[in-house]
N, C-alpha and C positions, 0 to 999 in steps of 0.2 A: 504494500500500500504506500507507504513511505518513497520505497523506487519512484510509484509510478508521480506521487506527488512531487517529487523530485526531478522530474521528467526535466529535460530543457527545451524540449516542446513549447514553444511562446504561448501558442494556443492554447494548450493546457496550462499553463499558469495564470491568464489573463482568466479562465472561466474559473480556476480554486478562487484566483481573488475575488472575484466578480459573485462568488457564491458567498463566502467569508463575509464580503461585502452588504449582501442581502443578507445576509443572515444579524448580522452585526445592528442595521436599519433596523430590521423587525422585530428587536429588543428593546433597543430605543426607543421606537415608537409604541410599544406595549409598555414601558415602563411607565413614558408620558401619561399614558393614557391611565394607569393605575394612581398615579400621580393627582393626573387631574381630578379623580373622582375622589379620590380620598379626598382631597383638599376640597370639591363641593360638598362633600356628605359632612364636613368640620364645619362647614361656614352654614349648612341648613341645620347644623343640631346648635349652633352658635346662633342663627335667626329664630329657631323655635325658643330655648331658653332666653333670649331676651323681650322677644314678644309674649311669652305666658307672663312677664312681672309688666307689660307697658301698655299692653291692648288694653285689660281692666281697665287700668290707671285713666289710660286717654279716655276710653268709652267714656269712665265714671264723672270724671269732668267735665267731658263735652254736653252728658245730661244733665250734670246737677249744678254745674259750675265750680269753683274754685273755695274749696271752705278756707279759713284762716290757717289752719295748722297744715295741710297742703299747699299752699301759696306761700310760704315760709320754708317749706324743704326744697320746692322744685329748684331752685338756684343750685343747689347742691345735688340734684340729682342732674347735671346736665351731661350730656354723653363725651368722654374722654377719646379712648378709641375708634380710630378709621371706621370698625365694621359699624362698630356701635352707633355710629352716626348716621350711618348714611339707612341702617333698621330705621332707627326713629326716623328717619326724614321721610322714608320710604310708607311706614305706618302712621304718623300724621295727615300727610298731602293725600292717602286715601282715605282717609277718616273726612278727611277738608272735602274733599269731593263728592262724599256722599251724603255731608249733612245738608240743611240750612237754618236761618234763623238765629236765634240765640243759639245754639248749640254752634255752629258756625264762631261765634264769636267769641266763644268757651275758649274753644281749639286754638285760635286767633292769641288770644291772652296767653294761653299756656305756653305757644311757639316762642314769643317774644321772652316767659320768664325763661324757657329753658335755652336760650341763645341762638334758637333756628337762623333768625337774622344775621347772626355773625358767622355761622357756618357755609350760610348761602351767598352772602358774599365775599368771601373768602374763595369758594369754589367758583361763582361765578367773576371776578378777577384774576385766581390763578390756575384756575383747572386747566388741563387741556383734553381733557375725557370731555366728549360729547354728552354723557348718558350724567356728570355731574352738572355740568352746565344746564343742561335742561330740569334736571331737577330743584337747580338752586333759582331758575329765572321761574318755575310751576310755584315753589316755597313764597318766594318773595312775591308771588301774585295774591298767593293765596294770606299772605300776610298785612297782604296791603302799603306793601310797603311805597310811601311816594316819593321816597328819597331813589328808590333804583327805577324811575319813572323813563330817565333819559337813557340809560343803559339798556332797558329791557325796548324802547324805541326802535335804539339802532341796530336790533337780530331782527325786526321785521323785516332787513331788507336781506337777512343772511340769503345764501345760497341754499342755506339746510333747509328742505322745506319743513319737516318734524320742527327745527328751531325756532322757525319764524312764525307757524302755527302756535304751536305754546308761548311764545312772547306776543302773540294777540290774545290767547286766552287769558295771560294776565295781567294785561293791559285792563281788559273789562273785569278783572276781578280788582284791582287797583280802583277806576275811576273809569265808570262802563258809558259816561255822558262825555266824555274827555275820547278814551278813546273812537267812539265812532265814526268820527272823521278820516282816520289814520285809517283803520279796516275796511269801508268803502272804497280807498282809493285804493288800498290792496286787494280788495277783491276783484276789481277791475281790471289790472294788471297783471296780476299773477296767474298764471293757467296752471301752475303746480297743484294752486289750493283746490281739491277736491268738493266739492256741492257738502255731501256730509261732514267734512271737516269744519267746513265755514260755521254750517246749521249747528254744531256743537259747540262754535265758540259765542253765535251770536245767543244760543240757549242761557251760555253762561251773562252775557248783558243784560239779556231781560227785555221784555217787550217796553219797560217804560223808556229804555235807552234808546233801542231800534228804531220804534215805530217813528217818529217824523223823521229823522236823516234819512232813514230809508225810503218813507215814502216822496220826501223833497228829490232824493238822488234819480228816482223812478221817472218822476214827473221831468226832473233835468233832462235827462241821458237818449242819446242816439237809439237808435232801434236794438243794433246788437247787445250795450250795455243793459238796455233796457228788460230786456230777452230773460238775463244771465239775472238782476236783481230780482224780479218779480217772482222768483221762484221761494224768493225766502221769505215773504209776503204772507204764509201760514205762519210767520212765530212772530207776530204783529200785534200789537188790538185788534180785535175781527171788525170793529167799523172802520180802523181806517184802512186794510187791506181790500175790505168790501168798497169804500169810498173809489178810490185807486183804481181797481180794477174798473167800475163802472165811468169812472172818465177816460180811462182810456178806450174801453169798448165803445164809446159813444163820441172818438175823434177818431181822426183818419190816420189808422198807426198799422204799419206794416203789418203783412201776414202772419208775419212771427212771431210778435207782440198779439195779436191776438190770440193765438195757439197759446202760448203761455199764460196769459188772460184766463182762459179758457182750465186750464188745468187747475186753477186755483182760486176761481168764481165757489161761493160756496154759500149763497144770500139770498133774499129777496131785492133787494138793491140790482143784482146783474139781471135777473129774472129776462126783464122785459127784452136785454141786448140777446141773450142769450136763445131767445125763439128766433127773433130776427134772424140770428149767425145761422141756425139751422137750416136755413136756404141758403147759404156762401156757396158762390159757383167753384171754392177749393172745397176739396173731400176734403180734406182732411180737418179742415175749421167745420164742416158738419159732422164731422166725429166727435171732435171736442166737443160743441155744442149738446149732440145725443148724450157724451157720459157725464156732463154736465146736470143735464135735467134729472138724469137718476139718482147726482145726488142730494137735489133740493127742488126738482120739479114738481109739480101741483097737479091735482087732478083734471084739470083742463090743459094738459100737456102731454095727458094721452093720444089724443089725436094726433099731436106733432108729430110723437115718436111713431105712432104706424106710418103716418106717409115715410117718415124717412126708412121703414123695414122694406120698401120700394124702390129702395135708391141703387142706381146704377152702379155702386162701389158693395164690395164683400166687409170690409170693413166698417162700412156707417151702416151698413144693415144688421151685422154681430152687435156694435155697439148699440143701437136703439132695442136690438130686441133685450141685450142683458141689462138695461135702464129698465123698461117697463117690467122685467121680474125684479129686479131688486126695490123699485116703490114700495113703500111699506104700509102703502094702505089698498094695494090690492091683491086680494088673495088666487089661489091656482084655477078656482072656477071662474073667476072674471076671465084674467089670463085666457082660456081656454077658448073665451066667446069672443075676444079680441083677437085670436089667432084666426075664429073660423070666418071672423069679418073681413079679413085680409084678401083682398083679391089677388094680390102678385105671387105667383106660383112658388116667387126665391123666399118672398116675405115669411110666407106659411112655412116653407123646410125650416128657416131662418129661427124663428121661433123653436119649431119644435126640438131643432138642435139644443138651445139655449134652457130650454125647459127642461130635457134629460137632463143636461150638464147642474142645473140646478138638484136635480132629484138627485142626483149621484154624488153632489158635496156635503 
C-alpha cells in the first residue's frame, strides 16, 4: 500500500492529495457545522432563561403600570451583556407592537428607565450590522424619541428598502402628523415600497394623520400618482374616502383612476356614479362597477346587474352574476326567478355556474 502510495506516478499523487484534500474539507466543514449548532442551542437556552424572569416583568407592567418599588429597581436591573440586550430589545419592540393605549405607554416609560435609548443609539451611530441598526431606529420609534427625528429622516432615503420602510414606521410612531408629508412623497417615488408594506406603516399613523394629506395628495396628483394613492383610501375616515372617490367619479379622470375609484367605492355617496359607470363602453370599468354594486348595491340595482349578465364580455357577466348572489337580502328562491327571467342564453349558464360555485363554498 505504502509502495503504491509512494508511487512517482504524478497522477497518482495529485489524486492521494486531492483525496487527503477532501477528506480534510469534510471535517472542517462538519466541525463548523457542530460548532454552529452548539453555539445556537447556548444562545436559545440563554434567550429562554432570560425571557422566563423578563416576559412577566414586561407583560406585568405594560398592564398594570409601574408600582413605586418597581420603578426604583428597574435602573438597576438594566441589561449588561451583548446577548442580554439585544433579548430585551428584541422582547420589548414586540410587546410595543402588539399593545396600544396606556399599556403602550407603560412599555414606553419602562424602555427609557431601563436605558433602551442609550443602547439604541449607540447601535444606531456605531453599529454596522444591518439587523442592529434596524432594530435600534424600530426602538427609538417606538420610544418616541424626537431627538433621533433627523437621523431616522435621513435612512428614508437609504438604498435598504427593509431600512427605509422601518424608518417610516417610526417616523409615525414619533410624530404621525409631522411625518406625513415625508411618506407621501416616498410613496410616490419609491417603487421598492410594496402596497402592503406602505398599508402597515400608514396603519401605524392612524387614520386621524392620513386622512386629509392623503386625500389633498389624491385631489393634487397626475393620473398615475393618483392611480397608486387611492388605493390606501380604505385606512381613511370612510367619509372622507367616500367624499374623494365621489369627486372624482363625477370629473373627467382617466380610465385608471376610475378602475381604482371603483375598487374602493364602498357608500351610498358613489351609488349614483357607480350605475352610471355600469354602461362605460370599457369592460373593464363595467366590471368594476358590477362588483361594486354587490358590495353596497340596493334593491333596485337588481335590474342593472341582469342586463349587464348580457354583456358581451365573460368577465362583466361572472362579475354581475357573483354580485346579485352575494346581496344579502336576497335569498336562492328569488335568485332562481331572476335566472329564469334572463333571456340571454350566456346570462342563464352564467348564473347557474355562479350558483353551484356558491353551493359548493
Amino acid at each position: 500500500m505504502w509502495d503504491f502510495a509512494a508511487s512517482s506516478d504524478p497522477f497518482v499523487q495529485v489524486a492521494i492529495a486531492s483525496g487527503l484534500g477532501a477528506a480534510a474539507i469534510t471535517l472542517l466543514l462538519f466541525g463548523s457545522s457542530v460548532l454552529l449548532r452548539l453555539r445556537l442551542q447556548a444562545q436559545q437556552r440563554a434567550e429562554r432563561k432570560f425571557l422566563k424572569t423578563w416576559r412577566p416583568l414586561l407583560t406585568q407592567v405594560a398592564i398594570h403600570g409601574i408600582d413605586p418599588e418597581t420603578d426604583k429597581q428597574l435602573p438597576g436591573m438594566r441589561a449588561q451583556k451583548y446577548s442580554a440586550r439585544r433579548f430585551l430589545l428584541n422582547e420589548w419592540n414586540i410587546l410595543h407592537d402588539c399593545l396600544k393605549g396606556s399599556a403602550r405607554n407603560h412599555l414606553t416609560r419602562v424602555g427609557y428607565r431601563l436605558g433602551l435609548d442609550e443602547i439604541a443609539w449607540h447601535d444606531l451611530k456605531h453599529s454596522n450590522s444591518l439587523g442592529e441598526q434596524l432594530l435600534a431606529i424600530v426602538t427609538l420609534g417606538h420610544l418616541g424619541d424626537m431627538g433621533a427625528w433627523d437621523e431616522i429622516v435621513a435612512e428614508l432615503d437609504s438604498s435598504n428598502t427593509l431600512l427605509s420602510l422601518m424608518a417610516a414606521k417610526a417616523l409615525c410612531n414619533i410624530d404621525p402628523d409631522r411625518a406625513m408629508p415625508l411618506l407621501l412623497e416616498q410613496i410616490l417615488s419609491r417603487s421598492d415600497w410594496a402596497d402592503a408594506r406602505i398599508a402597515g406603516v400608514l396603519t401605524e399613523a392612524g387614520p386621524a394623520a392620513i386622512s386629509k394629506p392623503l386625500r389633498d395628495a389624491i385631489l393634487a396628483a397626475g393620473p398615475e400618482d393618483r392611480e397608486k394613492l387611492i388605493g390606501f383610501l380604505p385606512m381613511v375616515y370612510k367619509t372622507v374616502a367616500s367624499t374623494v372617490v365621489q369627486q372624482l367619479l363625477q370629473s373627467d379622470v382617466d380610465d385608471r383612476v376610475l378602475g381604482a375609484c371603483l375598487k374602493v367605492a364602498d357608500g351610498p355617496l358613489e351609488l349614483e356614479q357607480v350605475r352610471e359607470l355600469a354602461g362605460h363602453p370599457r369592460w373593464h370599468i363595467r366590471m368594476r362597477a358590477a362588483i361594486a354594486l354587490g358590495r353596497f348595491g340596493e334593491k333596485d340595482d337588481c335590474p342593472l346587474l341582469l342586463e349587464l349578465l348580457a354583456d358581451r364580455e365573460w368577465w362583466v357577466r361572472y362579475r354581475a352574476a357573483q354580485s346579485l348572489v352575494q346581496l344579502p337580502f336576497l335569498n336562492r328562491d328569488e335568485l332562481l326567478t331572476m335566472r329564469d327571467s334572463v333571456d340571454d342564453p350566456y346570462g342563464r349558464d352564467m348564473m347557474d355556474q355562479v350558483l353551484s360555485e356558491a353551493a359548493l363554498a
